[in-house]
TIRO-2110 file (N, C-alpha, C; in Angstrom, 1 decimal):
// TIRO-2110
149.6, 37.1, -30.5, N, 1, A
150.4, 37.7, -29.5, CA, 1, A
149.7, 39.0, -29.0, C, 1, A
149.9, 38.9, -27.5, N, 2, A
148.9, 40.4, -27.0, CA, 2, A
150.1, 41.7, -27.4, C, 2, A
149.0, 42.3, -27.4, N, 3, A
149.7, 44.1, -27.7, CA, 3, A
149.6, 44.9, -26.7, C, 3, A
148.9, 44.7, -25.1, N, 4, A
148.9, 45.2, -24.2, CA, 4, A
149.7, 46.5, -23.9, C, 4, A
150.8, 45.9, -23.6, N, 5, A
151.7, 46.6, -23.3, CA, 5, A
152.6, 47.8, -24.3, C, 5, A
152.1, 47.8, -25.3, N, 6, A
152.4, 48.5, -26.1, CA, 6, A
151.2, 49.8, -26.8, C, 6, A
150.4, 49.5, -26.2, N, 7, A
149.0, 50.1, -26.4, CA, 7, A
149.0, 51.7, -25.4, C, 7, A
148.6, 52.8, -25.9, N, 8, A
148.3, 53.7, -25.0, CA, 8, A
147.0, 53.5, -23.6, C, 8, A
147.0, 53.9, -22.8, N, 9, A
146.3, 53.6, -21.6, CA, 9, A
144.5, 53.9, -22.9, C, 9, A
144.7, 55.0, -23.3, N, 10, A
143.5, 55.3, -24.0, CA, 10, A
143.7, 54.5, -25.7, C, 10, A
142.6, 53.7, -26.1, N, 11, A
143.3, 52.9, -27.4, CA, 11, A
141.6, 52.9, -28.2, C, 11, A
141.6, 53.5, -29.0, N, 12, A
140.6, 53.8, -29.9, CA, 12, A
140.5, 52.1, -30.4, C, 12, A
139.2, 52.1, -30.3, N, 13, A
139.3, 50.7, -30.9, CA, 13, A
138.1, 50.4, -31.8, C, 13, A
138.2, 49.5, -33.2, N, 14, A
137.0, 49.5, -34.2, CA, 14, A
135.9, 49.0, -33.6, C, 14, A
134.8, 49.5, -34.3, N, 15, A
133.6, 48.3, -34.3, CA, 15, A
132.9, 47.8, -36.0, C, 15, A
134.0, 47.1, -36.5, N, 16, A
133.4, 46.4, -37.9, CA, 16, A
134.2, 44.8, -37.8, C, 16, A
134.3, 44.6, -39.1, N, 17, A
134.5, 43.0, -39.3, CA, 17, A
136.1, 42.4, -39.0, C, 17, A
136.6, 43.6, -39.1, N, 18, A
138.4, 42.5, -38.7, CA, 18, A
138.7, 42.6, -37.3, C, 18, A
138.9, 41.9, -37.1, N, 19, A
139.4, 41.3, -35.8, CA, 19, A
139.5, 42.3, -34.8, C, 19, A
139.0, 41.9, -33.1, N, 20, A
138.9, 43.2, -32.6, CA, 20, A
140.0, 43.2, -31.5, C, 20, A
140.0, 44.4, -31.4, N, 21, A
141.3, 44.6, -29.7, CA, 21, A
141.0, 43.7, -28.9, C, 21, A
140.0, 43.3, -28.3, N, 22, A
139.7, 42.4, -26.8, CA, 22, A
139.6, 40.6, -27.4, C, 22, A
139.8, 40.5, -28.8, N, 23, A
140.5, 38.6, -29.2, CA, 23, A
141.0, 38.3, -28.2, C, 23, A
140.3, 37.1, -27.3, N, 24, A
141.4, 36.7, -26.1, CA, 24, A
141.3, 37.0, -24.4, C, 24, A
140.2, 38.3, -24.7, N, 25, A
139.9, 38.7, -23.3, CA, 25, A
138.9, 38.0, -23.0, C, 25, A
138.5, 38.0, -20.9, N, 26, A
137.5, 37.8, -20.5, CA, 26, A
136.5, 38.9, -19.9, C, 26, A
135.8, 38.7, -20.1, N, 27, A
134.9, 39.5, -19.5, CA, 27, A
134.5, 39.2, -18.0, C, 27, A
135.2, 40.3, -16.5, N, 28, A
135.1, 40.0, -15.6, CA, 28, A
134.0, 40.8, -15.0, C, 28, A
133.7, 41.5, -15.6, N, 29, A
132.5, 42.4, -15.0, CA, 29, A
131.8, 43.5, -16.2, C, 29, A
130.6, 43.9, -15.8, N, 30, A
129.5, 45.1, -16.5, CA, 30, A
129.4, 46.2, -15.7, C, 30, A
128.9, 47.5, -16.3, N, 31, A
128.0, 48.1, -16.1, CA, 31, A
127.3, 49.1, -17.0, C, 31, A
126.4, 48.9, -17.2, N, 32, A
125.6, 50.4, -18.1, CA, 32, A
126.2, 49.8, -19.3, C, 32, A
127.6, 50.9, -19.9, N, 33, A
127.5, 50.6, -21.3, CA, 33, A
129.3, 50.5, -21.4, C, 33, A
130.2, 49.9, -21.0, N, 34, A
130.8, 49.4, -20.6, CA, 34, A
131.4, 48.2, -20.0, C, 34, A
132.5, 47.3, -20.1, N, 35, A
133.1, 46.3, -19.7, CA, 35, A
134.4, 46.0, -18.9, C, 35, A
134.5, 45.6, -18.0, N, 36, A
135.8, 45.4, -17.7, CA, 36, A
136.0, 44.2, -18.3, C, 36, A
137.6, 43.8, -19.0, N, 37, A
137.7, 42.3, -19.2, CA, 37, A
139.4, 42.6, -19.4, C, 37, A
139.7, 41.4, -18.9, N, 38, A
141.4, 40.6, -18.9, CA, 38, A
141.4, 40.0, -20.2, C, 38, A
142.9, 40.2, -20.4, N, 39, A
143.5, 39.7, -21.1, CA, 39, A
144.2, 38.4, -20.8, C, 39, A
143.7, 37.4, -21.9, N, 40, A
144.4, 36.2, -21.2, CA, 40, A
145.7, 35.9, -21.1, C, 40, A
146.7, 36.4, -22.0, N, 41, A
148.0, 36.5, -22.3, CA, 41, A
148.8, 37.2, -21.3, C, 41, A
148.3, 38.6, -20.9, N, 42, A
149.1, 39.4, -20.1, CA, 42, A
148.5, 39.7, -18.6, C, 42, A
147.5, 39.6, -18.5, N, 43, A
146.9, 39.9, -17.2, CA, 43, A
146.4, 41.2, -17.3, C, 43, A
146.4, 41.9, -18.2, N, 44, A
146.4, 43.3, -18.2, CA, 44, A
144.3, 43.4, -17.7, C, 44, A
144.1, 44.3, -17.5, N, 45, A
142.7, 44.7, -17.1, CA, 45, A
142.1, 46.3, -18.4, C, 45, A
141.2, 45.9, -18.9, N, 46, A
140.6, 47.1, -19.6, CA, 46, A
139.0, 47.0, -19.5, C, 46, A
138.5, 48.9, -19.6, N, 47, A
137.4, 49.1, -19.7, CA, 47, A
137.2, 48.8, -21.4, C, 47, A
136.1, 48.2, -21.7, N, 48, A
135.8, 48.2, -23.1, CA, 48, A
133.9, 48.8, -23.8, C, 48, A
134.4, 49.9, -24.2, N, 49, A
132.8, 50.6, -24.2, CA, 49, A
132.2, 49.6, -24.8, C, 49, A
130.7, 49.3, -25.0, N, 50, A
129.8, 48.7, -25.4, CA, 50, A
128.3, 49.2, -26.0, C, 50, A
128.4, 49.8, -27.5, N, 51, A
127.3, 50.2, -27.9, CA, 51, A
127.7, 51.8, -27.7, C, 51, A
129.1, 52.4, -27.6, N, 52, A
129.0, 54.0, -27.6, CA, 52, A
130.7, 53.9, -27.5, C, 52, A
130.9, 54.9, -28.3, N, 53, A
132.2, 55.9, -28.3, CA, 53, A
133.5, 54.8, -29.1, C, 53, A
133.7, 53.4, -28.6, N, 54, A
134.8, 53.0, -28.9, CA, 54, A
136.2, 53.1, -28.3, C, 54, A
136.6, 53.4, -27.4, N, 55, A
137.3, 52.9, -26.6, CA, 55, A
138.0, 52.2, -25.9, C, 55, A
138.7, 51.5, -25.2, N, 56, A
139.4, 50.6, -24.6, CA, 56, A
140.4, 51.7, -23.2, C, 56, A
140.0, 51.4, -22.4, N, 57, A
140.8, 52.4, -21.3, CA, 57, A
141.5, 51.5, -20.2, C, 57, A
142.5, 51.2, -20.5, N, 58, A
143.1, 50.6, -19.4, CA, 58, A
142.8, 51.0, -18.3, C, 58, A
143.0, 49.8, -16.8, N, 59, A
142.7, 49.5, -15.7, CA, 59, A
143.5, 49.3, -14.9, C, 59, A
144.1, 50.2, -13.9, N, 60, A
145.4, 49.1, -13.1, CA, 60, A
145.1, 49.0, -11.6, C, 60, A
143.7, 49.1, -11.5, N, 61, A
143.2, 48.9, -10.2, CA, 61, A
141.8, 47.9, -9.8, C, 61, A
141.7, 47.1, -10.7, N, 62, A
140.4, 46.1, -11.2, CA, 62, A
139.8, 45.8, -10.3, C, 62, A
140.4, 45.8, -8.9, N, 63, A
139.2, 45.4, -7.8, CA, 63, A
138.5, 46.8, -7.2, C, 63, A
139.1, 48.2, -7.9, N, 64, A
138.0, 49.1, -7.5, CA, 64, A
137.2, 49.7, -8.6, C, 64, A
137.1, 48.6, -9.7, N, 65, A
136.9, 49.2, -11.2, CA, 65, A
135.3, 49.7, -10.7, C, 65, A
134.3, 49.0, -9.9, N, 66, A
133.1, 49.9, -10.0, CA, 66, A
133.4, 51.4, -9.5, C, 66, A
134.2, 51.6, -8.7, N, 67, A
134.5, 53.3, -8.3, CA, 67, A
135.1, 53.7, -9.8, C, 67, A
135.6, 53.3, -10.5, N, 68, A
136.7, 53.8, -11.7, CA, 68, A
135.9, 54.9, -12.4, C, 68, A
136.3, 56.0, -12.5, N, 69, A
136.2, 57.4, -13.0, CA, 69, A
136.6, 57.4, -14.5, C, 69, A
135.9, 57.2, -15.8, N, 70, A
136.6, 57.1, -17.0, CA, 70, A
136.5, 58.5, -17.5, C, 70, A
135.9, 59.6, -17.1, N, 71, A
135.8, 60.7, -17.6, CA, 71, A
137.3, 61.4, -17.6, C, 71, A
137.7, 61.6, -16.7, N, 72, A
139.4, 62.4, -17.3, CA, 72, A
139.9, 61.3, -18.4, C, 72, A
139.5, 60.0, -18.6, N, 73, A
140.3, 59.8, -19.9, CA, 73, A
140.1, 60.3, -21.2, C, 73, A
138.7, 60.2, -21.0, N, 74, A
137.9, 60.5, -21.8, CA, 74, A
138.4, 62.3, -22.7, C, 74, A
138.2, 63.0, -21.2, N, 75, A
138.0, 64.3, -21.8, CA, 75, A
139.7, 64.1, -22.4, C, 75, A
141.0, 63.9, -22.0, N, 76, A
142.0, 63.9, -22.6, CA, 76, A
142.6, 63.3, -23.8, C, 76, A
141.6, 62.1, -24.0, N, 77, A
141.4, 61.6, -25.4, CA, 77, A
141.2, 62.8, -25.8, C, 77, A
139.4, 63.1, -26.2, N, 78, A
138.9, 64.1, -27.1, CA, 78, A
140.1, 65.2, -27.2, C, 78, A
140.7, 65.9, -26.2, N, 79, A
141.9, 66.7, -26.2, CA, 79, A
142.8, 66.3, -27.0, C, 79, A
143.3, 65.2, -27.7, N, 80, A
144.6, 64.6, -28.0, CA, 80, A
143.7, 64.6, -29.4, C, 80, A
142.9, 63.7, -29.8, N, 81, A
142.1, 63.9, -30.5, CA, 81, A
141.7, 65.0, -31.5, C, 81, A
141.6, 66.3, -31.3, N, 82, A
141.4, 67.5, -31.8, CA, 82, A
142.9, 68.0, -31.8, C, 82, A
144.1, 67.8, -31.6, N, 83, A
145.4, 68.2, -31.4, CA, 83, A
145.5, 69.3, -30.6, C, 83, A
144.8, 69.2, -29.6, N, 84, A
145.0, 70.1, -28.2, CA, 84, A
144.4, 71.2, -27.6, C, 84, A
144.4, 72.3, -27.1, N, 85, A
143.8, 73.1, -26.8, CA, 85, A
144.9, 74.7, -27.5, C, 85, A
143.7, 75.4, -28.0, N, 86, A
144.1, 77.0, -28.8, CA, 86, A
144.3, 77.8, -27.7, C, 86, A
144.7, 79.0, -28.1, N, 87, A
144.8, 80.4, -27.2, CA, 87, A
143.8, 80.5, -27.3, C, 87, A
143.1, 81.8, -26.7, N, 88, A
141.7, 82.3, -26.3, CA, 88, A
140.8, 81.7, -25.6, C, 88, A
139.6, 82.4, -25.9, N, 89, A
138.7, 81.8, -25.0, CA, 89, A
137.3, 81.1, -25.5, C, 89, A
136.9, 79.7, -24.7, N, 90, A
135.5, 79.1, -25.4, CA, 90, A
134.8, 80.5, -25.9, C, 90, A
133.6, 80.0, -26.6, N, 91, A
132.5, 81.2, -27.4, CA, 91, A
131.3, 80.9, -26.5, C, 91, A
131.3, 80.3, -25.3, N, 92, A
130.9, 80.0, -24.8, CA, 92, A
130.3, 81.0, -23.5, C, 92, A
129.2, 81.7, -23.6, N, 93, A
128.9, 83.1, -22.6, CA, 93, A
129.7, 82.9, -21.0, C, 93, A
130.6, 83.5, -20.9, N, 94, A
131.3, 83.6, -19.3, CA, 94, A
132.3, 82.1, -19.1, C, 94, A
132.5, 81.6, -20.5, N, 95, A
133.3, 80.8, -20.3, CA, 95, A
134.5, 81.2, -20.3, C, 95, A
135.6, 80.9, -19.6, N, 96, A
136.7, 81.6, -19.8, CA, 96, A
138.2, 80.4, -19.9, C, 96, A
138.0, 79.3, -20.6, N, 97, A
138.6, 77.8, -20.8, CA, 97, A
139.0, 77.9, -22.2, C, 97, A
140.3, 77.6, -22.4, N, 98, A
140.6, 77.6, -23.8, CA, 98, A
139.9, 76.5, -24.8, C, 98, A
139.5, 77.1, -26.1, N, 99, A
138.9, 76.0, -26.9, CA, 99, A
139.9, 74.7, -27.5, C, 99, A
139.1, 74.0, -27.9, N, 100, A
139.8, 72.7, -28.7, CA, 100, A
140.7, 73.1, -30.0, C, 100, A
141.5, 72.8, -30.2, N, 101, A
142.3, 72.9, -31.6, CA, 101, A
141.0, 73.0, -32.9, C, 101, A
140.8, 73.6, -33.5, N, 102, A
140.0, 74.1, -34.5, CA, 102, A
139.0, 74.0, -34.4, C, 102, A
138.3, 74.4, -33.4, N, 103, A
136.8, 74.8, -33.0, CA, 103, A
136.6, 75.9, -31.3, C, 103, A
135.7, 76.4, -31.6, N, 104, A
135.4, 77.4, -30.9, CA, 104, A
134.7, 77.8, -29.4, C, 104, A
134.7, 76.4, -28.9, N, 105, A
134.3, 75.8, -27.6, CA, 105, A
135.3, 74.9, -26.6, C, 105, A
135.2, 75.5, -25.7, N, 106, A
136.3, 74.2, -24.9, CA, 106, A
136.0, 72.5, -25.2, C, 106, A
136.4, 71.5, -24.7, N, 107, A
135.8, 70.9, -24.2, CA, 107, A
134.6, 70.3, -23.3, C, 107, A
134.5, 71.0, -22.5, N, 108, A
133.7, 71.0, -21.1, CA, 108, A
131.9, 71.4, -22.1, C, 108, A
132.6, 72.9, -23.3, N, 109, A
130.9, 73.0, -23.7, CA, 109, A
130.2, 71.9, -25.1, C, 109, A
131.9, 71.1, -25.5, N, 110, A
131.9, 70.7, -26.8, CA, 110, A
131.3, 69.7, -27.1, C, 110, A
131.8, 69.4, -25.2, N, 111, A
131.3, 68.0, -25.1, CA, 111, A
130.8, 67.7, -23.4, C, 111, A
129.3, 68.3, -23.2, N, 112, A
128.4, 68.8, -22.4, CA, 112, A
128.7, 67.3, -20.9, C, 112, A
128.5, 66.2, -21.5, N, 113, A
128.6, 64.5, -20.8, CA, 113, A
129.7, 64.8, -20.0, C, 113, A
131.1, 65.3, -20.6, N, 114, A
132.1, 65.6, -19.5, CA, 114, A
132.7, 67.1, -19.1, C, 114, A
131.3, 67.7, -18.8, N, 115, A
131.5, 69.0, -18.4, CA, 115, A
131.6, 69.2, -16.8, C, 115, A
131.8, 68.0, -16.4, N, 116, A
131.8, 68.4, -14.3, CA, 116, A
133.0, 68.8, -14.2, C, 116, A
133.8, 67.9, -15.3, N, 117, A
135.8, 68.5, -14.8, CA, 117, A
136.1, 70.1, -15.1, C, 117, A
137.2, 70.0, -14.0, N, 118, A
137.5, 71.5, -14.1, CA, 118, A
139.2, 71.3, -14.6, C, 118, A
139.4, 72.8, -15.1, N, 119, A
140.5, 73.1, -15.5, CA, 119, A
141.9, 72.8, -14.4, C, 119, A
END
């Protein structure tokens, strides 16, 4: 039975031997290091990383998935991930972005790949 619908838009997902999140999907498209693929049960549409990070990022717009922007998921994961953002400020010279829950860098310097977004 699919889990789609009960899954967060962002759904961490394994890479070892039991059974994986996408049992059941097709793969409707590539690029780089990434997948789009349907669910055959629900219709649902997800990006599925390939070879980096582990993710699963839902889709609800599949025919403009090559424009699709996964970085705000991304950085809001890692956010949710670390349990949120602290008072103060990155340690970061003239940064002035609150850091991640128990570390001393925002986002943006923590994790350099999704540093174009702004506050």
């Amino acid at each position: 039975m699919c889990e789609c619908k009960s899954l967060p838009d962002v759904t961490e997902i394994a890479w070892d031997d039991s059974p994986t999140f996408d049992d059941g999907f097709t793969m409707v498209g590539n690029r780089q290091d990434v997948e789009l693929r349907r669910c055959e049960e629900c219709g649902e549409y997800w990006q599925i990383d390939v070879g980096r990070g582990g993710l699963a990022i839902r889709v609800n717009e599949p025919e403009s998935w090559s424009e699709f922007d996964d970085r705000p998921a991304r950085m809001q994961n890692m956010i949710d991930f670390h349990g949120g953002l602290t008072e103060g400020t990155c340690a970061w010279a003239g940064c002035d972005r609150q850091p991640l829950r128990g570390m001393a860098l925002c986002p943006h310097h923590a994790y350099p790949m999704l540093s174009w977004l702004s506050d």
